[in-house]
Backbone bond lengths (Angstrom), bond angles and torsions (degrees), N, CA, C in turn:
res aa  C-N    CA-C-N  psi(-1)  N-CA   C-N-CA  omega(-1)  CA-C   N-CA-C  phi
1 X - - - 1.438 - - 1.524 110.23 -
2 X 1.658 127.02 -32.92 1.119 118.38 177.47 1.168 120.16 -65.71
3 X 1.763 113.43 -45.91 1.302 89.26 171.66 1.220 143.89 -80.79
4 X 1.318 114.15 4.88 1.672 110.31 174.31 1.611 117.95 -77.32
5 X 1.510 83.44 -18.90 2.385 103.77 -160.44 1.685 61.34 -71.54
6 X 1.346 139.11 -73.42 1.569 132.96 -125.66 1.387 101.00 -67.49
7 X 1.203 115.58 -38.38 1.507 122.23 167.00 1.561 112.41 -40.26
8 X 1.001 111.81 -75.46 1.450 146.00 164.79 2.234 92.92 -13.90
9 X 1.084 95.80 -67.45 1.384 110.43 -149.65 1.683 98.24 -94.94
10 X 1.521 103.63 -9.77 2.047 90.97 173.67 1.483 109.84 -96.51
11 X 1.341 99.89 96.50 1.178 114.51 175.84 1.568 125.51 -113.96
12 X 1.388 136.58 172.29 0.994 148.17 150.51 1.834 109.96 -61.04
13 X 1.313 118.75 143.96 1.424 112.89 178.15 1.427 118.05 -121.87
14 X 1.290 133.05 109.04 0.800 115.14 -162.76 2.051 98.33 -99.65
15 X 1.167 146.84 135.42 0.881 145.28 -111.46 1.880 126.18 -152.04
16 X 1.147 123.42 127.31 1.421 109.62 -178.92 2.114 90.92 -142.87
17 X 1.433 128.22 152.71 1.599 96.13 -167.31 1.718 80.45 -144.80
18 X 0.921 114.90 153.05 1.401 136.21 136.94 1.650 79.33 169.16
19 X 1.885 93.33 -175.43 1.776 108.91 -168.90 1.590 94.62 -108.47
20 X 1.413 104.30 154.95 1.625 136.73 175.92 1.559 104.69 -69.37
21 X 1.517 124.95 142.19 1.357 128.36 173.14 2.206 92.24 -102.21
22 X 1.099 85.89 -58.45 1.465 75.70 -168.41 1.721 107.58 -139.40
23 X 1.756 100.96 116.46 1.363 101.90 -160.17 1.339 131.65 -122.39
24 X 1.366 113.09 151.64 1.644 131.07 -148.00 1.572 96.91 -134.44
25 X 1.310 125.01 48.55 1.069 138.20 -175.07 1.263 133.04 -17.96
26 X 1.391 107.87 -47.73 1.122 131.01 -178.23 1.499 112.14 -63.95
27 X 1.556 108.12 -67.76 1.386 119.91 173.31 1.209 124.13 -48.03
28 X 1.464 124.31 -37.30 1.346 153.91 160.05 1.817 97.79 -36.18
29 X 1.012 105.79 -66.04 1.500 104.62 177.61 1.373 144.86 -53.51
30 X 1.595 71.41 -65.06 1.702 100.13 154.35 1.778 117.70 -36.33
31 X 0.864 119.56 -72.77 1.806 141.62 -172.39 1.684 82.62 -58.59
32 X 1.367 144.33 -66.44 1.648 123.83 -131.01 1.023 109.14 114.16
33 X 1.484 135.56 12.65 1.709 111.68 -166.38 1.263 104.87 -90.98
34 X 1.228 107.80 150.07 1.609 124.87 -167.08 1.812 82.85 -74.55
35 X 1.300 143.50 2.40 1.432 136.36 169.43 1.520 95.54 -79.50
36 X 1.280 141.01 25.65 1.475 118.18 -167.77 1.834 100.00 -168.04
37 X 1.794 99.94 98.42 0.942 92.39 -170.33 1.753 104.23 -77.29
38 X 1.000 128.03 -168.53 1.866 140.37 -151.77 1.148 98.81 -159.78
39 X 1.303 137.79 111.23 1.650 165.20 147.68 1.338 111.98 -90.02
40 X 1.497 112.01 99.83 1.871 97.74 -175.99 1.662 83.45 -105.08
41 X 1.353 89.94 144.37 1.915 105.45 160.38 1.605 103.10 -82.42
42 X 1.680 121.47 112.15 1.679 105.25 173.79 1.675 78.62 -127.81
43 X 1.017 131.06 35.16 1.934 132.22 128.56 1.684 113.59 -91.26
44 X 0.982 112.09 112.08 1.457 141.69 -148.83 1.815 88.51 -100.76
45 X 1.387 94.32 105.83 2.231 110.10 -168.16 1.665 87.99 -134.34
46 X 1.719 104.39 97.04 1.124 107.01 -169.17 2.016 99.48 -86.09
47 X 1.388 108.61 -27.13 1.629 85.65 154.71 0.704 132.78 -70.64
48 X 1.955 131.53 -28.93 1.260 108.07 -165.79 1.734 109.67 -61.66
49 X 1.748 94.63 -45.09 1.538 106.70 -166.54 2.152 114.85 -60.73
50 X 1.228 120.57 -8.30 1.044 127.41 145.04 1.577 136.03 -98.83
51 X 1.124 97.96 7.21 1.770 120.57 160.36 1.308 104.74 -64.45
52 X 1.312 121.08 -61.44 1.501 157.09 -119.71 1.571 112.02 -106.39
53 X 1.628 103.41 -47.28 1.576 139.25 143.87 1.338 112.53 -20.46
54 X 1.787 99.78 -76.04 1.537 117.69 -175.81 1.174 133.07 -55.68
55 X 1.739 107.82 -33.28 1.063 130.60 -167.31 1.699 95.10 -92.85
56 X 1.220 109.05 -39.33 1.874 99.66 173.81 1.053 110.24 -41.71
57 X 1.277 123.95 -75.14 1.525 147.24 161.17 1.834 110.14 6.18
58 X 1.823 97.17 -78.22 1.341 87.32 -166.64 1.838 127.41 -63.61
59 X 1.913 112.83 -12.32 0.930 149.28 154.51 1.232 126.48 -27.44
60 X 1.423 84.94 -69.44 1.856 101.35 176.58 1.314 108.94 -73.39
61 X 1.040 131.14 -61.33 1.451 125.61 139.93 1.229 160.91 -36.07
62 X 1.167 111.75 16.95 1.209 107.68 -149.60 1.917 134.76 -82.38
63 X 1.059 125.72 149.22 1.507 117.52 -161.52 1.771 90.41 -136.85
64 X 1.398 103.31 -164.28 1.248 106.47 -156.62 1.685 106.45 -95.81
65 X 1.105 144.33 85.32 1.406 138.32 -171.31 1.514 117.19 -144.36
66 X 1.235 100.03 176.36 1.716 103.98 -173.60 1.301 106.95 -113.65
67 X 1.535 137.82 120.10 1.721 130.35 176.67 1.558 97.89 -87.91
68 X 1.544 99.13 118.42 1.455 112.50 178.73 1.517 97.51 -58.50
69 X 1.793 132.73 139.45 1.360 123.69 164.88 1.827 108.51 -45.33
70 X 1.436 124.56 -55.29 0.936 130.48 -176.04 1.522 122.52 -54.61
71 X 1.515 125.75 -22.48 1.107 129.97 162.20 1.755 121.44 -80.45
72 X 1.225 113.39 -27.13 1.396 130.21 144.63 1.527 126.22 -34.29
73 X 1.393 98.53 -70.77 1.570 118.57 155.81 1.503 116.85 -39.24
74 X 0.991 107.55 -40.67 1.282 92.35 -155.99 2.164 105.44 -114.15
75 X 1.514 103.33 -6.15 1.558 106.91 152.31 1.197 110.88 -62.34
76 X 1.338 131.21 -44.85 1.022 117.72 -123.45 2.602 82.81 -126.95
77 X 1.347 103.63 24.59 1.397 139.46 157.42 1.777 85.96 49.87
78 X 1.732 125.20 44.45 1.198 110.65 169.29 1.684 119.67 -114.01
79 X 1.239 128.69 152.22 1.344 126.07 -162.16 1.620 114.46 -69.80
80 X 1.750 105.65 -51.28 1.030 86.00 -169.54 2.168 99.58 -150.70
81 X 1.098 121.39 137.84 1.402 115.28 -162.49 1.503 108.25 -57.15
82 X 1.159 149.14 -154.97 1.085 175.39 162.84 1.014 139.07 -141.68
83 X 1.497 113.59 -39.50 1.586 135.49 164.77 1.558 116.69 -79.00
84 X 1.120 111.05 -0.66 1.708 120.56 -174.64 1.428 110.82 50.78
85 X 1.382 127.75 17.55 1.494 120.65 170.28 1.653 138.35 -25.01
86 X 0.991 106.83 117.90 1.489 108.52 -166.94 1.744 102.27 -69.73
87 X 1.547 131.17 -173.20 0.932 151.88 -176.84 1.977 84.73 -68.07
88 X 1.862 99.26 149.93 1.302 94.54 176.72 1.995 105.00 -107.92
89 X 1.092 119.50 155.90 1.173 132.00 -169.54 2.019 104.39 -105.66
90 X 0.999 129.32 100.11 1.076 126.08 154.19 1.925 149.03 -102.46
91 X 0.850 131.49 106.35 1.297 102.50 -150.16 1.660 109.53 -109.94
92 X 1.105 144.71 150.05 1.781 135.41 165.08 1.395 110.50 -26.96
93 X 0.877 126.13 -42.11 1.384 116.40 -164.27 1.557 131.03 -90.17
94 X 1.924 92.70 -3.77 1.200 93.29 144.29 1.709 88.56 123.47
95 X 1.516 136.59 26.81 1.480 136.33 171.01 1.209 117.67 -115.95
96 X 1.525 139.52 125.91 1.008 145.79 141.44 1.357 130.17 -66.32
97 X 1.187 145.87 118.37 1.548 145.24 154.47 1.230 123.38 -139.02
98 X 1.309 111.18 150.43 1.259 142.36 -166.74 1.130 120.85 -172.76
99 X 1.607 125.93 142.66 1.493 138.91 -167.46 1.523 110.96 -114.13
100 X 1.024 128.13 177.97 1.920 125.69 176.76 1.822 107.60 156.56
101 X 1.449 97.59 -156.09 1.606 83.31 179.78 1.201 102.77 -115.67
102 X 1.449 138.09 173.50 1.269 147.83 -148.63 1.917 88.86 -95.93
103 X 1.018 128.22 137.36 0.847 150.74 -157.57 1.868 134.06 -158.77
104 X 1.490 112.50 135.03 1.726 107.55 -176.07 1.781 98.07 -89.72
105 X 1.130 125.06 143.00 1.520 131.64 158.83 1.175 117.20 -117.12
106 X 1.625 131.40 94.17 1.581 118.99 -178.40 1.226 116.74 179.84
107 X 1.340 149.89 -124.76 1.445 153.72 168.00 1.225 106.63 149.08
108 X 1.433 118.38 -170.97 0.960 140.68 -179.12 1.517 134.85 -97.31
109 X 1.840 117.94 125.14 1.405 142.34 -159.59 1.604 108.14 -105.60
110 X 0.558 110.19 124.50 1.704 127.15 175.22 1.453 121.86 -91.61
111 X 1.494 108.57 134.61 1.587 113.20 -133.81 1.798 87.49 -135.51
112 X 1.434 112.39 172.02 1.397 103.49 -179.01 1.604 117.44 -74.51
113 X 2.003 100.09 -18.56 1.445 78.84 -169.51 1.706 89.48 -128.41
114 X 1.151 122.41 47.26 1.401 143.89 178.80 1.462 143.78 166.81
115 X 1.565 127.12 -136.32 1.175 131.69 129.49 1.463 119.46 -132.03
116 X 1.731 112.00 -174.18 1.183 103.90 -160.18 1.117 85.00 -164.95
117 X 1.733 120.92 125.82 1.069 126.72 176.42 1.850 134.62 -107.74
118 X 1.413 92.82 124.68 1.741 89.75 -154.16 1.698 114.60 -114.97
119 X 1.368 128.69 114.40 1.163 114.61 174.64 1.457 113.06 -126.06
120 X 1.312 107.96 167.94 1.755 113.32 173.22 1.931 105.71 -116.14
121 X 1.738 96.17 112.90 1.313 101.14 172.53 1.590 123.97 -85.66
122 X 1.734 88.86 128.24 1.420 91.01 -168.94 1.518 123.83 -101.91
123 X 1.546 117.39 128.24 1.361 111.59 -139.54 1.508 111.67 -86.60
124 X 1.096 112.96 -164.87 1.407 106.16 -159.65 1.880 104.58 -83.58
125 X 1.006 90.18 -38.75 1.918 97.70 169.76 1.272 109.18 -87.65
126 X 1.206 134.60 162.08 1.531 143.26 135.61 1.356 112.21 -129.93
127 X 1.338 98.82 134.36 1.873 118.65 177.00 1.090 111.24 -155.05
128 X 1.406 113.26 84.77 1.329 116.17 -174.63 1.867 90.36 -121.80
129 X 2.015 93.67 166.78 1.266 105.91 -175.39 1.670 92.60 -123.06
130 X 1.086 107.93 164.56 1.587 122.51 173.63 1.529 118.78 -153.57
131 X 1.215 120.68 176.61 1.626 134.10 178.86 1.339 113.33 -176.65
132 X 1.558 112.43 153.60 1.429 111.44 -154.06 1.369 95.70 -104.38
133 X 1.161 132.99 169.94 1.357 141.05 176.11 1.880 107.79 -159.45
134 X 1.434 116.57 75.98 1.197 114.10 -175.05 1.590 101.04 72.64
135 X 1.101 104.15 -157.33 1.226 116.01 -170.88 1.676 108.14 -71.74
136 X 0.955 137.48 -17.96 1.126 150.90 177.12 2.191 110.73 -79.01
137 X 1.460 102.97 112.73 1.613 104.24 169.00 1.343 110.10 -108.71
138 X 1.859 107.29 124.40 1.429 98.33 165.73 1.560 125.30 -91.37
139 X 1.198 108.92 156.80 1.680 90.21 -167.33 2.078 85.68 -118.97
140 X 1.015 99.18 136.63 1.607 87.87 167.30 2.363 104.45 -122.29
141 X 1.480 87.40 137.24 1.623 89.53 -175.95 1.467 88.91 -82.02
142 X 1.274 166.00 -113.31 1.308 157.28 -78.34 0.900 125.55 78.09
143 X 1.818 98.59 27.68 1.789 113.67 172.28 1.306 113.44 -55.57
144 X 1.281 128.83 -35.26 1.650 130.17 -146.31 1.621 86.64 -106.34
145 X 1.161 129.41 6.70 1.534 125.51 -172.33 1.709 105.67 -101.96
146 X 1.374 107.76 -143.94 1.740 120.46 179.72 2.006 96.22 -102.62
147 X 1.167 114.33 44.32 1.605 110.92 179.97 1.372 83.49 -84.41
148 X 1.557 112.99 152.61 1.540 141.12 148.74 1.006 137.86 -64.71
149 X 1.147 160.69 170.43 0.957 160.18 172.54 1.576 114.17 -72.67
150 X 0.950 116.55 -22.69 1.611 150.51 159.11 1.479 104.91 -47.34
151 X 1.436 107.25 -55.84 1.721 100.07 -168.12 1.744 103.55 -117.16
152 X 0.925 131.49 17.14 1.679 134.43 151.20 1.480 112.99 -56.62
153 X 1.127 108.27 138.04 1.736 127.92 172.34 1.574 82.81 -108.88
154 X 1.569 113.51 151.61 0.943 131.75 -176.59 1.481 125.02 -145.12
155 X 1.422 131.07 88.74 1.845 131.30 -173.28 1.189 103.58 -43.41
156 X 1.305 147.50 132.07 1.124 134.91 173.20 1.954 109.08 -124.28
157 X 1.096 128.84 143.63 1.611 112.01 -178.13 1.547 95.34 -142.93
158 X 1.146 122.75 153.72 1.437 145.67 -179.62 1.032 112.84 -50.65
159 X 1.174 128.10 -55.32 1.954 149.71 -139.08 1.610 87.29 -107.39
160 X 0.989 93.47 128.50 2.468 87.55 175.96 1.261 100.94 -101.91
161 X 1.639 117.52 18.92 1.602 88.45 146.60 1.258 107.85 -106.38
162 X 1.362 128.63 -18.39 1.427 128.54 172.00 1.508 98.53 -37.95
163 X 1.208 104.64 -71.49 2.148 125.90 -161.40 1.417 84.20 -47.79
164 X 1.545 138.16 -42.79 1.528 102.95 -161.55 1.172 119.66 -118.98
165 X 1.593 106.11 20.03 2.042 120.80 151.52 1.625 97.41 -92.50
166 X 1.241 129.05 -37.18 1.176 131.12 -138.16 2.036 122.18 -119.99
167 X 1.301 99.78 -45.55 1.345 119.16 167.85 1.252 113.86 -55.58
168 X 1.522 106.63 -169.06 1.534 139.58 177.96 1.467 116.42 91.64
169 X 1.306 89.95 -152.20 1.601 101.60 -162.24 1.751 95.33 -75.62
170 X 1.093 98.25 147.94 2.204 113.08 166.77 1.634 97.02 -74.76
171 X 1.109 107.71 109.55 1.596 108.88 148.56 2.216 118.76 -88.66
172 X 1.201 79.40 -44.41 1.588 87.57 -176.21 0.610 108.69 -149.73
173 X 1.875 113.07 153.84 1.110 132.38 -159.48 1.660 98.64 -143.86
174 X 1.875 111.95 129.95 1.232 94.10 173.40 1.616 105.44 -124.32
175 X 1.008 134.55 141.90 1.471 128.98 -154.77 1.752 108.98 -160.00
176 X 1.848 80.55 130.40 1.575 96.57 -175.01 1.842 95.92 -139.98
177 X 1.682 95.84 177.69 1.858 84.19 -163.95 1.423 114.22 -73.20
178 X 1.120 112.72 -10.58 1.711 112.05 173.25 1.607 107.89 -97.46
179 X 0.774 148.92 -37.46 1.303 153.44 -177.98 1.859 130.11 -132.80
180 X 1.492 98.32 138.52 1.746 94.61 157.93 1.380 128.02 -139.09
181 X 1.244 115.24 135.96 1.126 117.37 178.94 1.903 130.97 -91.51
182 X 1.269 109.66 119.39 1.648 99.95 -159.74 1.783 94.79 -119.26
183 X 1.790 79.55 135.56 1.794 103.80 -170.09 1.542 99.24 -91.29
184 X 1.843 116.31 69.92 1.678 107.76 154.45 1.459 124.32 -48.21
185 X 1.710 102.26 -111.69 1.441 137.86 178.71 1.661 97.39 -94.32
186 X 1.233 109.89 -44.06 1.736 107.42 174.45 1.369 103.92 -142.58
187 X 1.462 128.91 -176.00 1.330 113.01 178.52 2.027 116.95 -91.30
188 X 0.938 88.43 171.96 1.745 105.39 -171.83 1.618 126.83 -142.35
189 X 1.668 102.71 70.43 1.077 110.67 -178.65 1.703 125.91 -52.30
190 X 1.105 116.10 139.29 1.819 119.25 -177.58 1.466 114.36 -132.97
191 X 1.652 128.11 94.48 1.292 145.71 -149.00 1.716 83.76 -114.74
192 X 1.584 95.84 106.96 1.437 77.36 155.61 1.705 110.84 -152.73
């Protein structure tokens, strides 16, 4: 899984920077605001992006079932996990879970006057809730709630000034099959 996410995530950046006070992510993007940085994927990862597809799918849809890890694995055309992810839990009403080991997902983006290496650590729990709205799924983590340290996703970036316009904990996530947008410290669009 890492290496396809790293694939996924070594990108070129194209870029606007300071941090968000209060955020609407989407719109944020949408409009240009220098609150919303822009990561386009122009390395063309025809699994990931039908990984990603599939997984919209069961999202937007969603009903009551279990995603075998191995069927996971194998949408998304990778050999063998890394994170040891358990079977995923989804239900209609709108919950995801799944357990594994704490784990980095990401690589390295290329910058005008370098690179910069960016991943999202994925924690040892996941319990997140979501709902569809058109083509658009929001996923909310239960950052702002009683979550642990245990079940935080976390942006993480190389450069510490990146991490402290740009990082932290995932609160939200908004996700469609071409793109997602993730609500850190500011938002962090991902076009790919």
């Amino acid at each position: 899984m890492a290496n396809r996410a790293a694939r996924l995530f070594a990108v070129p950046l194209l870029l606007s920077a300071t941090s968000a006070l209060a955020l609407d992510c989407p719109d944020l993007c949408t409009s240009g605001s220098a609150d919303c940085l822009i990561v386009r994927n122009e390395v063309s990862d025809a699994d990931a992006k039908a990984g990603l597809s599939w997984l919209h799918q069961i999202l937007a849809n969603p009903s009551n079932q279990t995603i075998k890890s191995t069927d996971l694995l194998h949408e998304f055309k990778i050999a063998n996990d890394p994170c040891n992810r358990s079977d995923t839990n989804v239900t209609a009403g709108g919950t995801l879970t799944n357990t594994g080991d704490e784990c980095k997902v990401g690589g390295a983006m290329t910058l005008a006057g370098g690179t910069l290496s960016a991943h999202v650590l994925v924690p040892k729990k996941l319990n997140l809730s979501f709902a569809s709205s058109g083509e658009m799924v929001v996923v909310e983590t239960h950052a702002d709630s009683n979550a642990t340290q245990d079940e935080l996703a976390v942006v993480l970036f190389s450069s510490p000034s990146f991490q402290e316009d740009w990082g932290g904990v995932v609160k939200r996530v908004w996700f469609k099959q071409d793109e997602s947008i993730i609500e850190a410290r500011a938002c962090i669009r991902f076009i790919y």
